[in-house]
C-alpha positions in Angstrom: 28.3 -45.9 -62.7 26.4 -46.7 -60.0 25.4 -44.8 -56.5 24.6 -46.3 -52.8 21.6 -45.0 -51.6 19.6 -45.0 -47.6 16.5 -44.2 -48.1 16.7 -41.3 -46.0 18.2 -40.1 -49.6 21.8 -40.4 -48.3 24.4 -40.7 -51.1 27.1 -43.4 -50.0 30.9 -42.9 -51.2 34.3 -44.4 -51.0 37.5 -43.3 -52.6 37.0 -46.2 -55.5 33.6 -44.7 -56.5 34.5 -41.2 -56.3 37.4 -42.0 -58.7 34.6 -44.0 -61.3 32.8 -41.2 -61.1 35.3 -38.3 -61.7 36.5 -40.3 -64.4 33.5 -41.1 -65.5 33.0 -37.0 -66.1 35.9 -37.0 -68.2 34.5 -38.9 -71.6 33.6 -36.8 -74.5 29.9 -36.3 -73.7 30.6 -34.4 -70.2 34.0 -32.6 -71.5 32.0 -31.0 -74.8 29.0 -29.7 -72.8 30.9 -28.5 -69.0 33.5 -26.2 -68.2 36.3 -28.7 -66.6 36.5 -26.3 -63.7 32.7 -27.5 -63.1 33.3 -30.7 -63.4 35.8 -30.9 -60.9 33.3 -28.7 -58.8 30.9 -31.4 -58.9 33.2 -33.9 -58.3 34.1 -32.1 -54.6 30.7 -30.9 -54.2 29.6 -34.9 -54.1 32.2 -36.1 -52.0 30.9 -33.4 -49.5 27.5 -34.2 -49.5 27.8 -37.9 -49.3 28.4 -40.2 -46.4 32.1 -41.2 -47.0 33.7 -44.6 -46.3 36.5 -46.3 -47.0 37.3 -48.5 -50.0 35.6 -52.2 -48.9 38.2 -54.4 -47.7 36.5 -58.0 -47.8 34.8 -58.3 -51.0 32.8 -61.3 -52.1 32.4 -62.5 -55.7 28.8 -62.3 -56.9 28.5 -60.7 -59.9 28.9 -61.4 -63.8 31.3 -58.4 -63.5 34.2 -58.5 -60.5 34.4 -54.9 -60.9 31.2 -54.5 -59.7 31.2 -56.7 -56.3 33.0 -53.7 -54.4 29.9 -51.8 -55.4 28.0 -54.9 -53.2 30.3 -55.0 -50.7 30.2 -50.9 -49.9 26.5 -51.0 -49.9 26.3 -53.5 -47.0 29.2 -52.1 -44.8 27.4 -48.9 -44.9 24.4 -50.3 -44.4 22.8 -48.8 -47.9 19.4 -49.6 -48.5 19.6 -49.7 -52.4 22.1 -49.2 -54.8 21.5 -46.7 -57.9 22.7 -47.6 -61.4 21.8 -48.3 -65.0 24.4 -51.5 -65.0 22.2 -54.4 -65.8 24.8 -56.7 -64.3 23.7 -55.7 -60.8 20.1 -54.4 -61.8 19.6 -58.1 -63.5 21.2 -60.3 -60.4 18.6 -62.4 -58.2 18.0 -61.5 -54.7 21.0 -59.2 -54.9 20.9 -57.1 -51.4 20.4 -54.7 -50.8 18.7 -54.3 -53.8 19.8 -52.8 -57.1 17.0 -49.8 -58.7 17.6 -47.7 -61.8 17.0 -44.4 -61.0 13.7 -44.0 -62.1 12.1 -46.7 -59.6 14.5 -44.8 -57.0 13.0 -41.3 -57.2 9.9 -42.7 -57.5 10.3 -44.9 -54.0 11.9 -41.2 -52.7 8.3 -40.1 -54.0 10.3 -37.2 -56.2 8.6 -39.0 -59.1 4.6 -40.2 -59.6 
């Protein structure tokens, strides 16, 4: 899972992403602790608060996972200035731009961490 950020702290969505991410709220983990009405909830309460475009149309191969390359190809449509995620295939890739940060080194470059 992975989310687009500008640094003005915008969230960056597009239908495909939105989908992950509902899904995404559906495994195990998420279904034994939430109230499915609340995951829903959070599911529309993201896709209001974020910058919505639509699914990439050209996307490049670049990454060791093709699933991932939308991910790319969103962020620099939109003009993102980082993408947010744990996956190491786009936190490990070279010069990757914009750049890939785990969520950590993001709230600390939004200066909500020290």
């Amino acid at each position: 899972m992975a989310a687009l950020l500008d640094f003005d702290f915008e969230a960056i969505v597009c239908p495909r992403l939105i989908g992950e991410f509902s899904d995404a709220l559906t495994n195990k983990y998420f279904r034994e602790r939430f109230d499915p009405d609340d995951l829903a909830e959070i599911v529309v309460s993201v896709e209001e608060a974020a910058d919505r475009y639509e699914d990439p149309k050209e996307i490049a191969a670049l990454l060791r996972d093709p699933n991932d390359d939308y991910l790319v190809a969103l962020a620099r449509e939109s003009g993102a200035d980082a993408i947010v995620t744990g996956d190491h295939d786009l936190l490990d890739h070279p010069g990757l731009e914009p750049q890939a940060l785990d969520a950590r080194a993001a709230c600390r470059l939004l200066g909500l961490l020290d």
